[in-house]
N, C-alpha and C positions, 0 to 999 in steps of 0.2 A: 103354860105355853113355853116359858123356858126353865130348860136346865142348865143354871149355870153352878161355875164354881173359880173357886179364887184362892189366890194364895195372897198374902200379905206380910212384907218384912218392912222394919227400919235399915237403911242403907244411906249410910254417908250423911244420918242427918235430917231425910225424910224419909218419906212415904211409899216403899213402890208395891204398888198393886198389880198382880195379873189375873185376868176373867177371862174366860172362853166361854161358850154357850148364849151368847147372849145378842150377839152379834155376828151378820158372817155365817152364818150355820151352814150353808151350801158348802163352803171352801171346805177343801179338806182339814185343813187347820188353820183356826183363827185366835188370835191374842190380844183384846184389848188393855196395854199395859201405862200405868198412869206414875206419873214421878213428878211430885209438886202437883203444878197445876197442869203440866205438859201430857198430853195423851197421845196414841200412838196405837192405831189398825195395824196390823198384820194379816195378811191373809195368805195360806200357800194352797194350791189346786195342782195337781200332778197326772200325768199322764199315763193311763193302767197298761199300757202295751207301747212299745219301741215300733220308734217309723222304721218303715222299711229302708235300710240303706246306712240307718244311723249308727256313726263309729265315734263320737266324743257326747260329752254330757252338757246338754242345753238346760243349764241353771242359769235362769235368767232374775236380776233385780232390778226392782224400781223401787223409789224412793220420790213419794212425793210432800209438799209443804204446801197446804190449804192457808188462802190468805185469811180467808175467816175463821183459821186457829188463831190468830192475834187479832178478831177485830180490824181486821183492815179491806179496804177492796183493791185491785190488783190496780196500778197506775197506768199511766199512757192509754192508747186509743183503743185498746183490750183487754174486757172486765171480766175476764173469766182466767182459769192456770190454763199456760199452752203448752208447749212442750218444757223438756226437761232445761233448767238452770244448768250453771255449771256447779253451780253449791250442791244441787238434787242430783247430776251426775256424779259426784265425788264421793256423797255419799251413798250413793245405789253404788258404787265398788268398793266402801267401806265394809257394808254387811256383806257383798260377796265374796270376800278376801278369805275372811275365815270357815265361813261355809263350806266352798265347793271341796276343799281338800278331805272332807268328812262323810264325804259318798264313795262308795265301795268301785273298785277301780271294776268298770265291764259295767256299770250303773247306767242305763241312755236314756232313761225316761224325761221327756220333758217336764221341767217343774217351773211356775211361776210363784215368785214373792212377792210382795205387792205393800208396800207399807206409807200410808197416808199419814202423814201428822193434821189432829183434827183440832187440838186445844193447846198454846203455847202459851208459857208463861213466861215469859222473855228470861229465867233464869237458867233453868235446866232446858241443854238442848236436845233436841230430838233425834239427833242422830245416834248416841248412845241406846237410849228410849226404844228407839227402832230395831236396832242390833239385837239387843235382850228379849223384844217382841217377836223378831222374827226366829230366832233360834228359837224359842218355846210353840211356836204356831209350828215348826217342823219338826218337833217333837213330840207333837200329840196329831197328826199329819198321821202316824203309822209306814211314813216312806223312810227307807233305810236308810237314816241321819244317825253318823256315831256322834252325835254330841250327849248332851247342850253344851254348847257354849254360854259365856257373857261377857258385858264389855264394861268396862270403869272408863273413865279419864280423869286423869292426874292433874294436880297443879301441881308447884315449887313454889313457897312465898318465905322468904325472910328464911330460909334454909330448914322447911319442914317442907312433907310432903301430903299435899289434902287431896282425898277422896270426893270425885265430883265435885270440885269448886262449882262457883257461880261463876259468869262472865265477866263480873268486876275481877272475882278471884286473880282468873287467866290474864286477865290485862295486868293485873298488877302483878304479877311474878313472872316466872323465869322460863314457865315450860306450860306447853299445850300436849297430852300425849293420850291417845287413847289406844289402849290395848282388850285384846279378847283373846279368850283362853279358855281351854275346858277344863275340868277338875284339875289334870295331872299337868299339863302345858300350856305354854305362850301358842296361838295361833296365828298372830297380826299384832303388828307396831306399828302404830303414825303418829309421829311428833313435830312440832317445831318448838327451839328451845334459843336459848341466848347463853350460849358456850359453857355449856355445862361439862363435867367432866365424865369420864366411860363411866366412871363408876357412880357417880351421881345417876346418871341416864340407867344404868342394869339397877340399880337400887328404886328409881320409879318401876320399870318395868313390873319387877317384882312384887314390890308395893301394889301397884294394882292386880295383880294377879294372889294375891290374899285379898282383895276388897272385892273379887268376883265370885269369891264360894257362896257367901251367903246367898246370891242369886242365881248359881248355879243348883241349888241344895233348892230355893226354892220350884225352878224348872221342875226338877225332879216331880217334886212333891204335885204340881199342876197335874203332871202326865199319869203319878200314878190314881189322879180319879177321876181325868177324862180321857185318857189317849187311846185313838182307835188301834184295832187290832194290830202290829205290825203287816206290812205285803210281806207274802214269799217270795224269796229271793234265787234265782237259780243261777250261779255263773259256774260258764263253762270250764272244763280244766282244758286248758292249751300245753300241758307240759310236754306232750309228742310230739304237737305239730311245731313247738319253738324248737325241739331239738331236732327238728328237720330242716328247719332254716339255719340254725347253727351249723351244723353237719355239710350245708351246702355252703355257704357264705360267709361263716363264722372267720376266717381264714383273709377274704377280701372285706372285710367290714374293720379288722385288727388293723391291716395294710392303711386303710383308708385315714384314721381315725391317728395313723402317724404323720400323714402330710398337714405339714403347719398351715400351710396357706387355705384357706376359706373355699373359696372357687374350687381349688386341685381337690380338699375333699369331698365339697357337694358332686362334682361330678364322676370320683372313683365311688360313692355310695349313692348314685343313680344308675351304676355300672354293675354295683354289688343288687341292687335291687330288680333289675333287667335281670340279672342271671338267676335271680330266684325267681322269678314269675311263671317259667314254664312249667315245675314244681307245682303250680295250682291252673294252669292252664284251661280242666276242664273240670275245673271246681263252679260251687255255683257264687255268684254276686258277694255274697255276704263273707261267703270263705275266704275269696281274695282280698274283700278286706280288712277282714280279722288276720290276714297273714302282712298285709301294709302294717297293721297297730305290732306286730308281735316282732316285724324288723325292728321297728321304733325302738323294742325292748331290750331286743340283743345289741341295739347300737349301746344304749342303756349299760346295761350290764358289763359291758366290752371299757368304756369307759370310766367305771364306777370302781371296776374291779382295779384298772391299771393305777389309778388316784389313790384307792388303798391301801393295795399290795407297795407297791414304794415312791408315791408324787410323783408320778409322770403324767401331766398333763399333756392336753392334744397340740397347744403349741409347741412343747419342752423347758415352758416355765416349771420352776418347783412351785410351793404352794403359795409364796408368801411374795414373789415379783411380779410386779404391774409392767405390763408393756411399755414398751417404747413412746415414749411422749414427745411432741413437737408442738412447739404455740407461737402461734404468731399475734399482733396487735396490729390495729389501720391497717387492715387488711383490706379494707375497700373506702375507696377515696373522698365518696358525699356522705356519708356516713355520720353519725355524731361520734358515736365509736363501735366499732367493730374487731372482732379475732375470729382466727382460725384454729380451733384446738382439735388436734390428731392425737389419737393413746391407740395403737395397733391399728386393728381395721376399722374404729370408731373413727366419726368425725362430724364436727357441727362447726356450720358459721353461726355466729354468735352479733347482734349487731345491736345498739342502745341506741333510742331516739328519746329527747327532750323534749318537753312543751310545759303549757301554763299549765294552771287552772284548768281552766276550759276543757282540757284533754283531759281531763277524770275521767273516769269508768264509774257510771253512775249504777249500781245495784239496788234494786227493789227486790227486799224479800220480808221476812218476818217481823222483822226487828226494823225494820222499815228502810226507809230512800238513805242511803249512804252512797261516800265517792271513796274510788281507790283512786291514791295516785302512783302504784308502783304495779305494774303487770307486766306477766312473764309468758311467752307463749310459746308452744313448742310443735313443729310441722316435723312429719315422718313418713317422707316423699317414698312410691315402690321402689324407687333407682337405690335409695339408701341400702337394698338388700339384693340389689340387682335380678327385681322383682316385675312383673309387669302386674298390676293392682289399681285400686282404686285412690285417684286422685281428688279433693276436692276439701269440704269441711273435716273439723277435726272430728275424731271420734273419743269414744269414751278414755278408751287406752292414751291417746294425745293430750287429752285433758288431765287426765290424772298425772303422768309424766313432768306436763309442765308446773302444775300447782308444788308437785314435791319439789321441784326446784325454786321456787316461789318462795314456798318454805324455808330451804335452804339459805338463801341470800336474806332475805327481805331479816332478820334480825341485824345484817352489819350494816344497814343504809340507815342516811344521817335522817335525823330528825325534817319535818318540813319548815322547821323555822331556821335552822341552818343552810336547808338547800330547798328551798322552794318551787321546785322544780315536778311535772309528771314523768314519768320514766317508765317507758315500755323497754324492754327487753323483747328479741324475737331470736328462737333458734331452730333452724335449719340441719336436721340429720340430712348429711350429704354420701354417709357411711355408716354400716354398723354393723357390729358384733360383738354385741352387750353391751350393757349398761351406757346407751345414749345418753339418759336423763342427767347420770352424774357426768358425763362428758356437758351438757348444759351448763351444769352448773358451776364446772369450772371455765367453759367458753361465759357465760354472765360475767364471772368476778372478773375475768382481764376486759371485754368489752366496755364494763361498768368505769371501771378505772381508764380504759382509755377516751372516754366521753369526758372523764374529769369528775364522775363521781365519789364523793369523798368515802369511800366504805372506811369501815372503823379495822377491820384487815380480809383480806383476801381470804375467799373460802374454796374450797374442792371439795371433792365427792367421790367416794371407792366403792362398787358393790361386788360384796361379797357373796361367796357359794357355800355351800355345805353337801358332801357324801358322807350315807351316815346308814349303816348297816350295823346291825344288832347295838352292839357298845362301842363298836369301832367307827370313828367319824374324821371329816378331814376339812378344814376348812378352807376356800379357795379366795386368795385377793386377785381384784379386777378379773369376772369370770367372762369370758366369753358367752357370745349364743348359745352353742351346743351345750357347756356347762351348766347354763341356768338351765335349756328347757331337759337335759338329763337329770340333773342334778334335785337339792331337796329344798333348796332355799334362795330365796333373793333377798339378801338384806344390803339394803343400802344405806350409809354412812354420810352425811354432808358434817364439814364444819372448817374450824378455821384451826391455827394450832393452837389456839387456846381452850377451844374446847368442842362440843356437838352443837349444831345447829339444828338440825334435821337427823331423823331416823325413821327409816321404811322397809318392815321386814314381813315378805308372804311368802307361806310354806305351804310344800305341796305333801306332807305327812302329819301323823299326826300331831303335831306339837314337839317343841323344842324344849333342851333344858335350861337351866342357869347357867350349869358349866360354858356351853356349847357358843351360848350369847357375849359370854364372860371372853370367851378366848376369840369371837369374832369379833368386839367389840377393840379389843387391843392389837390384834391384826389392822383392824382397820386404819388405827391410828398412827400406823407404823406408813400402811402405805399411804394415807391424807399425807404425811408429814415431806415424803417422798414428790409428791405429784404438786404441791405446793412450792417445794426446792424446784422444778422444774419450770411450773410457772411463770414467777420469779424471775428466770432467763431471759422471756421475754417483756415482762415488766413486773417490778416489785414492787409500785407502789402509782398511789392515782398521780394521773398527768394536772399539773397546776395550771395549764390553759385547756382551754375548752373548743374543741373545733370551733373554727369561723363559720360553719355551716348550721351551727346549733344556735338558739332563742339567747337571750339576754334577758337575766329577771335582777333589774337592780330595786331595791326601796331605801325610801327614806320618808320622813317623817314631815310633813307642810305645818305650818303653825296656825293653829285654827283660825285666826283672825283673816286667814289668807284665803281659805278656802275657798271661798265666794269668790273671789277673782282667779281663780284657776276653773273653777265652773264656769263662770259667767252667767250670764242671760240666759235662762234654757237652755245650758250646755255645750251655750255658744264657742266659747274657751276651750274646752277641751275637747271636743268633738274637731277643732279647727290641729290640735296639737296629735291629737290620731291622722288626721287626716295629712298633714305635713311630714310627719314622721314613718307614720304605721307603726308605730307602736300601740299596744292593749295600755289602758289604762284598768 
């Protein structure tokens, strides 16, 4: 009844198995791939013909976490999974990250991923598990995937570095970092670390990307004895009809592309675009908009070229200056604390509220009922782009933004026995043009501080660019909009000056080198160290009063003998001392 087949390697220590045939047989490609006791469905199903209309690539993931992989049933008043977590949204863009950049550009087929965690063994987590699964299920798929990729995650403990730690591991050292990669390259970096140094952090990286061949190498060996046929693939050649938009625009898109101000160039390249449309005027549907994607390109190219030929960016920074920075603190009055951080056209209110206890953020998931008491949340209004759009819950993209700032911070905040406090952070893009999130992240550290939280030092956040044509490459600090979405890379940088806190790097080629990460990684540090001096300006260190508008958490210790009269009678005592005061006992 079935044909199945498997490959099997030792990796980091255990066991990882991958099966197909066995399971899933409809999907195009399925993986069930097991590490420890932890298991992990993949499934991907792809669509044999492009909708009509369709001009970007609908790779869609989902990532979900069955409570009966741990033996548990789901809490509160619904016993069943409903919608996505924000843990199962972080990770459905974990495994997307490195994916989509590995489809053939003119690729539009719609493709589903779909990866269930069915067995958890509370050591090895599933998110890794899932990455490794789903890349091998879209390699034995037959749909144009240049991979395989796979993914490790790193610890730091006692100054070694291990290969898929356990989650005691991770608690007990220095670094969380998972990276994916295909044979030759890095493809994704997510970390959160406690000030490690650049070279510390490019020495993990690396490290895991030698702990990924062996399951890379196993991928292979799956595909070569079950993968379906590869699809034909047919993309069209556009090199006439781009040198017809050149020919026509090339000329106002250069012009365009010198006006520093945001606004002045969206509207002189809505002006270059209007003057190319007559040009396909009585083309059909699909042509006009394959000549929309192929402006995209000459904007591309017009950019790319001027950054390599000799650092002239679109504002007239060279490569290595960060815009203009402005911060403010108690910037809004009931506040516990609150700042206004400006870096060019970016801009976030940034505001800290305190509370008990009681204000935890209670998570139900695998590993069961836990409380956070530090969360980071991050809104990305349409007016921030001077956009008219969809207002309302966060989406995927908002969640992921704020957790990497989460990231960032949440290593310099004191212990809860020193500040026993909950601490939301909320940040507000009110402006942007790149890299909001690390605009967050240095609006957190001054709001943090002006609430009176004691961080251990103040952290910032640079994201970097990359233009990177055959061996020639250029690396950009603090990129703008146009930069990232032209450009080859978004790595972003959080930490303090002692060392990395956070690293987030997605690339839209095919993987990066050592060198490239090596020289971004030190750039980076140059302009953290910059944007930090800045900061600084407006406050360089936590305020030692605490707004009068924030909680009071004082303790001390009663002598047991005493207890019972501070209780009283059924609670007579201290029910009467809440009720007098209003204070929480």
């Amino acid at each position: 009844m079935f044909t199945i087949h498997k490959q099997e390697i030792e990796w980091g220590g255990r066991t990882l198995t991958l099966e197909t045939g066995r399971v899933a047989r409809q999907a195009d490609g399925a993986v069930l791939a097991t590490y420890g006791e932890t298991v992990v469905l993949c499934a991907v199903t792809a669509v044999k013909s492009v909708k009509e209309g369709q001009d970007f690539y609908p790779l869609t993931v989902h990532y979900q976490e069955k409570f009966s992989a741990a033996g548990r049933i789901p809490g509160g008043f619904f016993k069943r999974e409903r919608g996505a977590t924000e843990h199962e949204t972080l990770t459905s863009r974990l495994i997307d990250r490195p994916l989509r950049p590995l489809f053939p550009e003119g690729f539009y087929n719609e493709i589903n991923v779909i990866c269930q965690v069915l067995s958890y063994d509370g050591e090895n987590e599933a998110d890794m598990v899932a990455m490794v699964a789903a890349s091998a299920a879209l390699t034995l798929s037959g749909v144009p995937f240049m991979g395989p990729i796979a993914s490790a995650r790193v610890g730091f403990v006692d100054g070694e570095y291990i290969l898929n730690p356990t989650k005691a591991q991770v608690a007990e050292g220095r670094l969380d970092l998972v990276v994916a990669g295909t044979h030759d390259a890095v493809m994704m970096v997510e970390s959160e670390a406690k000030e490690l140094s650049e070279d510390e952090m490019l020495g993990a990286v690396m490290f895991a990307h030698r702990g990924i061949q062996p399951v890379i190498k196993a991928i292979i060996g799956l595909a070569e004895k079950a993968a379906k046929d590869p699809w034909e693939l047919k993309i069209a050649d556009n090199t006439e009809m781009l040198a017809q938009i050149k020919k026509a625009v090339g000329k106002d898109v250069t012009a365009a592309y010198k006006l520093t101000k945001k606004s002045d160039r969206q509207q002189a390249l809505s002006d270059a675009k209007a003057k190319m449309k007559p040009l396909f005027a009585n083309a059909d549907s699909a042509t006009q908009q394959k000549a929309g994607k192929l402006f995209k390109k000459l904007e591309g190219e017009i950019v790319r070229g001027a950054i390599l030929k000799d650092g002239s960016r679109i504002d007239g920074r060279d490569t290595k200056t960060v815009r203009q920075i402005e911060a403010m603190v108690g910037f809004l009055p009931r506040t516990h604390g609150s700042s206004l951080f400006t870096r060019g056209e970016t801009q976030a209110i940034v505001t800290t509220t305190l509370g008990t206890s009681d204000a935890e953020q209670m998570i139900d998931g695998l590993d069961g009922l836990k409380y956070e008491r530090f969360m980071l949340h991050y809104n990305f209004p349409p007016y921030s782009v001077g956009e008219v759009g969809r207002f309302g819950a966060p989406g995927r993209r908002e969640i992921g933004h704020g957790k990497l700032a989460w990231r960032a911070v949440h290593p310099m905040l004191p212990s809860k026995e020193d500040f026993p406090y909950t601490i939301r952070v909320l940040s507000d893009i009110t402006e942007s043009n790149g890299s909001s999130s690390m605009a967050t992240v240095c609006g957190a550290s001054l709001a943090l501080m002006d609430a009176g939280v004691p961080l251990v030092r103040p952290v910032a956040g640079i994201a970097m660019g990359l233009i990177l044509e055959g061996k020639n490459f250029a690396v950009l600090s603090d990129i703008l909009g146009d930069e990232d979405h032209l450009g080859d890379m978004d790595f972003k940088v959080a930490g303090t000056l002692e060392g990395v806190t956070a690293l987030q790097m997605d690339i839209k080629i095919a993987g990066i080198t050592e060198e490239i990460m090596k020289v971004a990684l030190a750039q980076a540090k140059e302009g953290r160290a910059h944007i930090l001096g800045e900061m600084a300006k407006a406050l360089d260190t936590t305020r030692t009063e605490m707004s009068a508008h924030a909680p009071r958490i004082e303790s001390f210790q009663i002598d047991k003998s005493k207890i019972r009269d501070v209780i009283g009678t059924g609670g007579k005592i201290i029910r009467e001392i809440v009720a007098t005061t209003g204070a929480k006992v």
